[in-house]
C-alpha positions in Angstrom: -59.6 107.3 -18.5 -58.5 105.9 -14.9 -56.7 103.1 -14.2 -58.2 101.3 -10.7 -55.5 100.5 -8.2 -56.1 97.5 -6.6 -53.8 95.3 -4.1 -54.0 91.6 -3.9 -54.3 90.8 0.0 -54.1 87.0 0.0 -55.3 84.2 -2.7 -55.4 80.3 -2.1 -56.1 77.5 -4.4 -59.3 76.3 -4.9 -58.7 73.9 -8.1 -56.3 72.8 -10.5 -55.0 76.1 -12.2 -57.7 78.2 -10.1 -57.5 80.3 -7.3 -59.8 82.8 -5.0 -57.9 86.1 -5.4 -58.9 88.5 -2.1 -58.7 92.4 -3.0 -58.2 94.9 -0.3 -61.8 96.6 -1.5 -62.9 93.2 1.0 -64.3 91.5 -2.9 -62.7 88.4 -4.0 -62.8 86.1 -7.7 -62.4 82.6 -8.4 -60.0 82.7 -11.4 -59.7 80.0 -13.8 -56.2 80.8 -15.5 -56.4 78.1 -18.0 -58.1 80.2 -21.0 -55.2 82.8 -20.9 -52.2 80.7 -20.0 -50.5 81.0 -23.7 -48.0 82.5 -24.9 -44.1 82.9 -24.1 -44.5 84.3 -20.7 -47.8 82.8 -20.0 -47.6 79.6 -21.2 -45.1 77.8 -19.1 -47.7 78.1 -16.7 -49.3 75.2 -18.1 -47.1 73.3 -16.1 -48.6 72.1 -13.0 -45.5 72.2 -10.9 -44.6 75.7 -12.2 -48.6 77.5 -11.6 -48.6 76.1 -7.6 -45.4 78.0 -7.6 -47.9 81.5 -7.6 -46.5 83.6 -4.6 -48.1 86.9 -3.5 -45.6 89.5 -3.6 -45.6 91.8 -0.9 -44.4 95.1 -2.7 -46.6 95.5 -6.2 -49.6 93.1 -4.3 -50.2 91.2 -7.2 -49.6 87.3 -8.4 -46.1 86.6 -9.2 -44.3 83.7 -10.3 -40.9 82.4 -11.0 -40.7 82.8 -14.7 -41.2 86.5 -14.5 -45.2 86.0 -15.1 -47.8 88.2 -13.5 -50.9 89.9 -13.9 -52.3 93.1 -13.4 -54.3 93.3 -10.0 -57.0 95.4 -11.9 -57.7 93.1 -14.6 -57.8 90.3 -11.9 -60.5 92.2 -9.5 -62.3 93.1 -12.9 -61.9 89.3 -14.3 -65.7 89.3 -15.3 -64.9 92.1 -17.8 -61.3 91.2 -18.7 -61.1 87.9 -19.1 -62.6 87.4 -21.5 -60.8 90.2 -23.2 -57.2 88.4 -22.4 -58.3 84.5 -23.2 -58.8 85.9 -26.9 -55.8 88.4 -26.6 -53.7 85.0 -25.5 -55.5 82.4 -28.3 -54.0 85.3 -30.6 -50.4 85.0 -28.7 -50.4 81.0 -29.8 -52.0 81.5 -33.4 -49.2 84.1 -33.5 -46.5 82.0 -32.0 -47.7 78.7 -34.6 -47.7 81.1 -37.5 -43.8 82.2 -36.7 -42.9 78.4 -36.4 -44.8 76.2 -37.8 -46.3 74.5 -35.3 -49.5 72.8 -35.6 -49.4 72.4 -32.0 
C-alpha cells in the first residue's frame, strides 16, 4: 500500500472551526474540525482563540498549530473517506480519556 503525498498550498476560514484546505493537485475541502477535535492533543482546539491560531507551515505543508497539533495532509485531501474514520477514532480518545478519570464530562 501507498501513502499519497500531498502539500497544503493555502487554507482560509470559512466558519467557526471550519476551513477550505487548497492541495497542490489544484482540489480543495471544506473541513469541519469539530467531530474530531478530542483528545489530549486535539482537544484544546476546542478553544476558539487557540483553532484561529491554525498556521500553514511552509516546510511539512500541512495545518499546524501552537499546541503541537496537526494533521496529516492526506487524510485532509481524502476528508470524505477519513473523516469519518478519525471523528470515531477521536469519540474513542474521550470515552478513553473519561474511563481513565472519571469524568462524566
Amino acid at each position: 500500500m501507498t501513502h499519497e503525498i500531498y502539500r497544503i498550498s493555502s487554507f482560509r476560514k470559512v466558519a467557526p472551526f471550519t476551513l477550505r484546505v487548497h492541495f497542490d493537485d489544484g482540489t480543495s475541502q471544506i473541513i469541519d474540525f469539530r467531530p474530531v477535535l478530542k483528545g489530549e492533543l486535539h482537544g484544546p482546539l476546542q478553544e476558539p482563540t487557540l483553532f484561529d491560531q491554525v498556521r500553514l507551515d511552509s516546510e511539512v505543508h500541512t495545518l499546524v498549530w501552537p499546541n503541537g497539533a496537526d494533521f496529516d495532509p492526506a487524510m485532509l485531501h481524502n476528508w470524505p473517506e477519513s473523516g469519518p474514520a478519525l471523528k470515531t477514532l477521536a469519540e474513542q480518545w474521550a470515552s478513553a480519556k473519561h474511563s481513565l478519570t472519571g469524568s462524566a464530562t
